[in-house]
Residue frames as qw, qx, qy, qz and C-alpha x, y, z in Angstrom:
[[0.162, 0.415, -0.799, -0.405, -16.87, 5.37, 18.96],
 [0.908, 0.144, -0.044, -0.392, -19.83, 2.88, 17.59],
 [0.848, -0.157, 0.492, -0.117, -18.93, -0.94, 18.22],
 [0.932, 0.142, 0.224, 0.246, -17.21, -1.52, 14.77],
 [0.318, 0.811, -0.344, 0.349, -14.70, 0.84, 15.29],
 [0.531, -0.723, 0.382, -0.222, -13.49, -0.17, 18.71],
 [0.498, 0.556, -0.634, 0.203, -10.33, -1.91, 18.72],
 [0.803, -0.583, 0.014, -0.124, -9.50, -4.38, 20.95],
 [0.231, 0.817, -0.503, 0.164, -5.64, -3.93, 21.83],
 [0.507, -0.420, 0.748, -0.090, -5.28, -7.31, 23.51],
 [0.401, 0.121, 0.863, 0.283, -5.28, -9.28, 19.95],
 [0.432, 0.757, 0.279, -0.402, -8.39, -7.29, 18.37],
 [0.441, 0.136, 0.494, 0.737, -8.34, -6.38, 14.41],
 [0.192, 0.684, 0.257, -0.655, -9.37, -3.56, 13.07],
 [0.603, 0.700, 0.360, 0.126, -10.98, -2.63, 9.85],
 [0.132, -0.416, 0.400, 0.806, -8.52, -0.46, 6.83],
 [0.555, 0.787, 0.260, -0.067, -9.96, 0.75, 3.54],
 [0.661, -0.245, 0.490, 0.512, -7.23, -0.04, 1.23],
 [0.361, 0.759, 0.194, -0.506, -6.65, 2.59, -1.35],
 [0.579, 0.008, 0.490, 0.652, -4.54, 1.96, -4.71],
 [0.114, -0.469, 0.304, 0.822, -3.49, 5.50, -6.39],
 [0.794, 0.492, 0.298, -0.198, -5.36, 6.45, -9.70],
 [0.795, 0.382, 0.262, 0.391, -3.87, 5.46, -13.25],
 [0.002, -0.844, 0.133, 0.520, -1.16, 7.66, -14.55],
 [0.675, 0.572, -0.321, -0.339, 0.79, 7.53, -17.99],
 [0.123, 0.376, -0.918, 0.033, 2.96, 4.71, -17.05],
 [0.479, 0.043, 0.852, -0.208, 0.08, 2.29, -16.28],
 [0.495, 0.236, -0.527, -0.649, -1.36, 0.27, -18.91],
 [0.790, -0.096, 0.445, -0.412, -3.57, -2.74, -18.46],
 [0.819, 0.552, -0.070, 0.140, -0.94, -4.36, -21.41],
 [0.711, -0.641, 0.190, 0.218, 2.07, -5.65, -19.35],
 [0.626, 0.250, 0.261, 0.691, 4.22, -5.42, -22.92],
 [0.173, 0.630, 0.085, 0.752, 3.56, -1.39, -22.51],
 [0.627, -0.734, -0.194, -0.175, 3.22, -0.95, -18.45],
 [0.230, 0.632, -0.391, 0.628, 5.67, 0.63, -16.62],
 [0.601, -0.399, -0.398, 0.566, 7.37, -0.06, -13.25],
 [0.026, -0.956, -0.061, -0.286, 6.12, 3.33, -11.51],
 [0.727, -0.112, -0.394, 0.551, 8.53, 2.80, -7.82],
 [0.248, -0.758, -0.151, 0.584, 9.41, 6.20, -6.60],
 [0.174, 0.330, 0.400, 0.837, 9.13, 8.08, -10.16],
 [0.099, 0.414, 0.481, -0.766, 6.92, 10.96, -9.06],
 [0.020, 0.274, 0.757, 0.593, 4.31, 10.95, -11.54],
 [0.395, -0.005, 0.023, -0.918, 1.45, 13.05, -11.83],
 [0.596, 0.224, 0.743, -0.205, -2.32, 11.38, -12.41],
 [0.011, -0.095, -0.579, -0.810, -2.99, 11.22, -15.88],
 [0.438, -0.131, -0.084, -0.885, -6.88, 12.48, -16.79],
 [0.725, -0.178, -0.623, -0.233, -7.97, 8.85, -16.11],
 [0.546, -0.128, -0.681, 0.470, -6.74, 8.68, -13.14],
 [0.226, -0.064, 0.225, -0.945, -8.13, 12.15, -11.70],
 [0.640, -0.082, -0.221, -0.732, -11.68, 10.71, -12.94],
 [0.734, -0.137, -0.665, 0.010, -11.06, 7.64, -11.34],
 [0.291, 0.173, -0.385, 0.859, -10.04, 9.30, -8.20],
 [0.347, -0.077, 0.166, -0.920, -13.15, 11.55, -8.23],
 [0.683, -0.007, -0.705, -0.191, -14.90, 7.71, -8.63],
 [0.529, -0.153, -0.787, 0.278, -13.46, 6.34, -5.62],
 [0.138, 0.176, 0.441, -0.869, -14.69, 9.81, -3.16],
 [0.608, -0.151, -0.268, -0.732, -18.28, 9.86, -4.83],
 [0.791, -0.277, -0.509, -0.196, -18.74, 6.03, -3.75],
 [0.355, 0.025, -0.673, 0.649, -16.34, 6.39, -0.68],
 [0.255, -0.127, 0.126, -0.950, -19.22, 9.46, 0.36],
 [0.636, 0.011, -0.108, -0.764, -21.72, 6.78, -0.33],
 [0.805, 0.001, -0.591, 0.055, -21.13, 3.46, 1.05],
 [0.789, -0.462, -0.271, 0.301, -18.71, 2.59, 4.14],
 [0.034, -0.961, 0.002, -0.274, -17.48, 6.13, 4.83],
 [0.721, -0.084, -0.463, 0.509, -13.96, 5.77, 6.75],
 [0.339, -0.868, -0.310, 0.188, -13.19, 8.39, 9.19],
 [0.038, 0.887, -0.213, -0.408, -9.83, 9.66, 7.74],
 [0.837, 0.518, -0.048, 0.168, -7.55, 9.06, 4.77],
 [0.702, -0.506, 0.438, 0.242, -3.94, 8.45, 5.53],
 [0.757, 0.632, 0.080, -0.144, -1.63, 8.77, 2.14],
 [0.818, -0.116, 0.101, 0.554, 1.69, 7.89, 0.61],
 [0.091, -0.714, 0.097, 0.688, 3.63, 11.30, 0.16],
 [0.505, 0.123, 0.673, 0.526, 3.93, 10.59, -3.84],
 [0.319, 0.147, -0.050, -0.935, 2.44, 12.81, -6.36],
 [0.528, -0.089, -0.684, -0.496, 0.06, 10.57, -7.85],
 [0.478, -0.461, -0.678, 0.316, -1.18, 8.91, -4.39],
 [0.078, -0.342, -0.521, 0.778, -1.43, 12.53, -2.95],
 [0.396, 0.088, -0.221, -0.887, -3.82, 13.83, -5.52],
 [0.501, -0.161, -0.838, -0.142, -5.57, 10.77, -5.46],
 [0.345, -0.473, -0.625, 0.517, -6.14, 11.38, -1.54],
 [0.111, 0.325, -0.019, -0.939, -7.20, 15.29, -2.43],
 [0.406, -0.125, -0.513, -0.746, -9.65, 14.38, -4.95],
 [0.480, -0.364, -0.795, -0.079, -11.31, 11.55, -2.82],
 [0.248, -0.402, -0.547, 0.691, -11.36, 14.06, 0.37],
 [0.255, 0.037, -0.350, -0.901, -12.81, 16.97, -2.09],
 [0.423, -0.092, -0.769, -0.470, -15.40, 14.30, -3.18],
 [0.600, -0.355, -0.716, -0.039, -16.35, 12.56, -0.10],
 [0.265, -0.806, -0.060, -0.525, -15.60, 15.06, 2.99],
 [0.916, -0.348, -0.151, 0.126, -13.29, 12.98, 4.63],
 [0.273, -0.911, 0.308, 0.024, -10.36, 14.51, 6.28],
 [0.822, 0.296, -0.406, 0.268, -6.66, 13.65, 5.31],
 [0.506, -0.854, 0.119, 0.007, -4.56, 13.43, 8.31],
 [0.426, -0.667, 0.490, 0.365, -1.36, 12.61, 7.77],
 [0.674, 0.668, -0.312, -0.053, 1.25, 12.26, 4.20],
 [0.581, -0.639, 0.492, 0.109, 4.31, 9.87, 4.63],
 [0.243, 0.495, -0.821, -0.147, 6.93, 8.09, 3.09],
 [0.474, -0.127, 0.869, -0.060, 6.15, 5.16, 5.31],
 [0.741, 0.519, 0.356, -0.236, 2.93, 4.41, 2.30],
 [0.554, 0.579, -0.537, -0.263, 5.33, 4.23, -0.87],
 [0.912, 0.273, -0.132, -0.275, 5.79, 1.61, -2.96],
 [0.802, -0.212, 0.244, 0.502, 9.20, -0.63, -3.25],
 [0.163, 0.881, -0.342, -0.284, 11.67, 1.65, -4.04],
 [0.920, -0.016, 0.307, 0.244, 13.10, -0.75, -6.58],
 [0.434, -0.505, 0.519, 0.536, 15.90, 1.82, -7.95],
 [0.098, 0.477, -0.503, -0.714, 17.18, 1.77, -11.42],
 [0.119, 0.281, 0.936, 0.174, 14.37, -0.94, -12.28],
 [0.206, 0.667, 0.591, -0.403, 11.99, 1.98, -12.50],
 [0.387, 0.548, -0.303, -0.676, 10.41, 3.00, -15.80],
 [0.042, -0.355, 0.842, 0.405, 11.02, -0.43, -17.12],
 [0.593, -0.061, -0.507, -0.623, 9.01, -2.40, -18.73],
 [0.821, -0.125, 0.444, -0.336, 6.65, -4.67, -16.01],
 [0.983, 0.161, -0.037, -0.082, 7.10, -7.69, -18.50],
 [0.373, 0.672, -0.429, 0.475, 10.94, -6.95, -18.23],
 [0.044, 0.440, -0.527, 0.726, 11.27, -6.19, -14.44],
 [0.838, -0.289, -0.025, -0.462, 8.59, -8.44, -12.68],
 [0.982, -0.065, -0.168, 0.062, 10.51, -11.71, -12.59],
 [0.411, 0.434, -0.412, 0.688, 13.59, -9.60, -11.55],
 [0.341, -0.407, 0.288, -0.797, 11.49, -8.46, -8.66],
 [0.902, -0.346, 0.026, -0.256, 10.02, -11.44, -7.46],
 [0.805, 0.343, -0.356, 0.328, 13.58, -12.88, -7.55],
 [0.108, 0.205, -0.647, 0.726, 14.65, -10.40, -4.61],
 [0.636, -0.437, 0.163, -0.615, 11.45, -10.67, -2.95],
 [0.845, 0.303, -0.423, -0.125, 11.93, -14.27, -2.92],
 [0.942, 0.127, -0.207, 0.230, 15.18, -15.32, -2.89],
 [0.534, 0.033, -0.193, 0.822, 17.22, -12.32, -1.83],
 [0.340, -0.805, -0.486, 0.000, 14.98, -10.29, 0.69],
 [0.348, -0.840, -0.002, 0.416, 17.73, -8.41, 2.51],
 [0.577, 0.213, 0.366, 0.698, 19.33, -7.35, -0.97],
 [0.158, 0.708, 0.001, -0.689, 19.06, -3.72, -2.05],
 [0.522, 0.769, 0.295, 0.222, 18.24, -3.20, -5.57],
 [0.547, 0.062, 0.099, 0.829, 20.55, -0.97, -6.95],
 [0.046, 0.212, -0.047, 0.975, 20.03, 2.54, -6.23],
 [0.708, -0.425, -0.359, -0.435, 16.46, 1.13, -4.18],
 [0.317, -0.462, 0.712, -0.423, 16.23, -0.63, -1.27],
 [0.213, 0.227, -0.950, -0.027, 15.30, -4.20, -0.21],
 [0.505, -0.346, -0.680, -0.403, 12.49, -6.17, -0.29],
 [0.519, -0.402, -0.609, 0.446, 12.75, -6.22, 3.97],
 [0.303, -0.202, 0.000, 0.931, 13.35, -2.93, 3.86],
 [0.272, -0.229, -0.371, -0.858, 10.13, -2.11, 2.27],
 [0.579, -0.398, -0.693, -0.160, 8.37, -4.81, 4.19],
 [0.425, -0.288, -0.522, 0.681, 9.39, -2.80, 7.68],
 [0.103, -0.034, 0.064, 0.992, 8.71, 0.24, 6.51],
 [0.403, -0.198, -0.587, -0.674, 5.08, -0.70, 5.28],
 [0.497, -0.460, -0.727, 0.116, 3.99, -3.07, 7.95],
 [0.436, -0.237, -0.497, 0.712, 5.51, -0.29, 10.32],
 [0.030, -0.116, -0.129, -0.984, 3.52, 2.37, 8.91],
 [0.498, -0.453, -0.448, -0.588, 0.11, 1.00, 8.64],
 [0.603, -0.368, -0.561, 0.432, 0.86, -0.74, 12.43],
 [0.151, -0.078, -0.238, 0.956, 1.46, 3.25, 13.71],
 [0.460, -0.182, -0.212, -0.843, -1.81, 4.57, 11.85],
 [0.640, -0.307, -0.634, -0.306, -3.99, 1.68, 13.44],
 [0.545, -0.284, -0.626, 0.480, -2.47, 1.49, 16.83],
 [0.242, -0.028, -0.257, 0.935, -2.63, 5.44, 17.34],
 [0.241, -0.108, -0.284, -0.922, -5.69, 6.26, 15.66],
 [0.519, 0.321, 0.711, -0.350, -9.31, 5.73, 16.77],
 [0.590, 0.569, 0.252, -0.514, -11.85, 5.00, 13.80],
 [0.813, 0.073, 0.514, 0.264, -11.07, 3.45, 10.21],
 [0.214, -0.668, 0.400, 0.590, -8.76, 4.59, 8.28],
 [0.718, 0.683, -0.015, 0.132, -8.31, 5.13, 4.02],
 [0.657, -0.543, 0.344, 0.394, -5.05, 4.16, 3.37],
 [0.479, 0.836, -0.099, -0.248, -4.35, 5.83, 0.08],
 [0.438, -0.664, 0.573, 0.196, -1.04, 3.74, -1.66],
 [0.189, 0.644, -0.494, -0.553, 0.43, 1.72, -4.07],
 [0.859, 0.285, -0.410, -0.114, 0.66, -1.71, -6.14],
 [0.694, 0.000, -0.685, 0.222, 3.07, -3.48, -4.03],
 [0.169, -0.186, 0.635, -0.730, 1.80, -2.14, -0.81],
 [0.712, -0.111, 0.014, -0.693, -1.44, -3.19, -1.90],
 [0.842, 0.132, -0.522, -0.045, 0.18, -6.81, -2.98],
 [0.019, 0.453, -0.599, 0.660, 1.89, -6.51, 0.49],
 [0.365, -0.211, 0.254, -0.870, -1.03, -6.82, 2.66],
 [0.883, 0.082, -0.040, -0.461, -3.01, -8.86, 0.95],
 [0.654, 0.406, -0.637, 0.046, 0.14, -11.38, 0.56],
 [0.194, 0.258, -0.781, 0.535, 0.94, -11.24, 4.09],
 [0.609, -0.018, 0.364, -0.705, -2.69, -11.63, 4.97],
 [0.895, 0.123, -0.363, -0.229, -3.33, -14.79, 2.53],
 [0.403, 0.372, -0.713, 0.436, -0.04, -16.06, 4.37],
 [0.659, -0.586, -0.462, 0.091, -2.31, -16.39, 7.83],
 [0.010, 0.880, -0.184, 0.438, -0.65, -12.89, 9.16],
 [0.900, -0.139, -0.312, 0.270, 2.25, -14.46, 10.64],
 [0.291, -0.942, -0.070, 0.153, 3.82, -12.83, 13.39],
 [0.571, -0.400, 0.320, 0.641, 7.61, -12.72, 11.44],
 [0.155, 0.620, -0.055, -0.767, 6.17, -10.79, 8.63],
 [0.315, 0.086, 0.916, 0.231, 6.12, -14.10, 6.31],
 [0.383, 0.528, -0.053, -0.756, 4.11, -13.44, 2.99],
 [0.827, 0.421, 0.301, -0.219, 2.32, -15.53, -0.02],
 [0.175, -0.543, 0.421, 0.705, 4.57, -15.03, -2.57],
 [0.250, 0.331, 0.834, 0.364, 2.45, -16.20, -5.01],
 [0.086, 0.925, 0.369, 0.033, -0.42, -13.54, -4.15],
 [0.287, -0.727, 0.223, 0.582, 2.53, -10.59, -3.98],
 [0.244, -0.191, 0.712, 0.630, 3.21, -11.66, -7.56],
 [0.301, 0.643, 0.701, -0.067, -0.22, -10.84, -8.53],
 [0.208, 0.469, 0.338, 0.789, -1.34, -8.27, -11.26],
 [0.280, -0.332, -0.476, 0.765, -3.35, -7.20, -8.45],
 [0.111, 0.696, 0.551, -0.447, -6.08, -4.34, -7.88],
 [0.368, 0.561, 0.279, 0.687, -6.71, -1.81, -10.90],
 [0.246, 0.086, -0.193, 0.946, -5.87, 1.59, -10.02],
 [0.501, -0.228, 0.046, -0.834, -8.74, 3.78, -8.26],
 [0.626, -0.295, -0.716, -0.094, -9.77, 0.25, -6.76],
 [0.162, -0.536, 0.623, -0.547, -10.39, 0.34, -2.61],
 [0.578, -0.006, -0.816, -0.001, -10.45, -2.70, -0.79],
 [0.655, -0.537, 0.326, -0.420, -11.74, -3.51, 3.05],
 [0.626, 0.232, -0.667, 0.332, -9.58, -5.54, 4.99],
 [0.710, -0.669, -0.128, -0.181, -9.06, -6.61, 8.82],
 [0.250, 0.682, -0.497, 0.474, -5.62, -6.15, 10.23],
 [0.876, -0.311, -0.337, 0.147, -4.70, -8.16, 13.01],
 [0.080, -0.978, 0.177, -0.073, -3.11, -5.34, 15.41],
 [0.803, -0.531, 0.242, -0.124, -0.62, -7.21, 17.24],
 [0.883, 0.111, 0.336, 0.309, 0.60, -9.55, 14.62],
 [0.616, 0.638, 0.042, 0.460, 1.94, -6.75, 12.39],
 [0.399, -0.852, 0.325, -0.097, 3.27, -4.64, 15.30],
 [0.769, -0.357, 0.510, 0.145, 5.22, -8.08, 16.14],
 [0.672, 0.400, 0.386, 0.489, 6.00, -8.31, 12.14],
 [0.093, 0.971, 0.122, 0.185, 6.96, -5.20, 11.93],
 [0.527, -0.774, 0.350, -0.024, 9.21, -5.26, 14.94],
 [0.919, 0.067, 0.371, 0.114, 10.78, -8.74, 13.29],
 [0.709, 0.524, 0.263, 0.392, 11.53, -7.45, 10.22],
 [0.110, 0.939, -0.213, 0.247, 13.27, -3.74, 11.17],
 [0.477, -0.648, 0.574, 0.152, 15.63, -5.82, 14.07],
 [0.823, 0.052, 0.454, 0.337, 16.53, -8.20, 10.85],
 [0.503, 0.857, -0.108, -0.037, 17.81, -5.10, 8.68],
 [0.793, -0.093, 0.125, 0.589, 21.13, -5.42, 7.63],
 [0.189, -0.782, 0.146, 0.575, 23.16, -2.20, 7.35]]
């Protein structure tokens, strides 16, 4: 394993290649016609396949990760199939743990609609459930705990193939100084955030999100 893969498990960080799902018919880059996707299972629309076959051409030709890692969705697994097609990179594992906030009967709605409802439980009422969804904590365990499993188990850097508020996740709880109770920006979380087919590189701070991770599953509430 070459020197910027090696992990150093007493505090070490380790590189992720942060994937965000291509476009399907519910995104629009016009927040008065953009759709809250959540756990609708949506195909890619043609833009999004071609944006897909985008991110494996340059993934093949740049900083190459060693496997791709994806949320079980439909639109996030084809996304991970086209870019492994494209670029020759191996998918190892599909999960639940990579979906988005299951925010419940707030999916389909209009984003300009359902944003400021959603930052309201992220916010103010974390350990709410969303009707027929689950809670902002409840996503935040589930997420931290996933990518914290792929990093700790795996050797080499990982594509992490996933969604709009995992991506705002990450990056929130990184701008936040990756505090070790899972604490998050809420300002960057409330970003418009990465256009679809985008991938990001990021450092992960092993430890801290283990320990945020751990934080945030013994604070569920039943």
């Amino acid at each position: 394993m070459s020197d910027e893969n090696h992990v150093d498990y007493l505090g070490g960080k380790k590189e992720i290649q942060l994937v965000r799902h291509g476009a399907t018919k519910l995104n629009n880059d016009d927040v008065s016609v953009d759709r809250i996707r959540g756990w609708k299972d949506i195909p890619l629309s043609r833009d999004g396949a071609q944006e897909a076959e985008r991110l494996g051409w340059k993934m093949a030709n740049s900083k190459t990760p060693n496997f791709i890692v994806s949320s079980d969705l439909e639109r996030a697994q084809e996304t991970a199939w086209i870019i492994s097609r494209m670029s020759g990179v191996p998918i190892k594992e599909i999960t639940i743990d990579f979906r988005p906030w299951d925010v419940g009967s707030w999916s389909g709605k209009l984003s300009k609609d359902a944003i400021p409802v959603l930052a309201d439980y992220a916010e103010h009422r974390p350990d709410e459930k969303i009707d027929g969804g689950e809670s902002f904590n409840q996503f935040r365990a589930r997420f931290f705990g996933g990518v914290a499993a792929i990093i700790e188990r795996d050797e080499g850097v990982p594509a992490v193939v996933t969604h709009h508020r995992g991506e705002r996740l990450i990056k929130a709880w990184i701008s936040a100084g990756c505090p070790y109770n899972g604490d998050i920006d809420i300002k960057e979380f409330n970003k418009r955030g990465e256009p679809t087919g985008e991938i990001q590189f990021l450092e992960v701070p092993i430890n801290k999100l283990r320990e945020a991770a751990t934080t945030l599953a013994k604070g569920l509430k039943p």
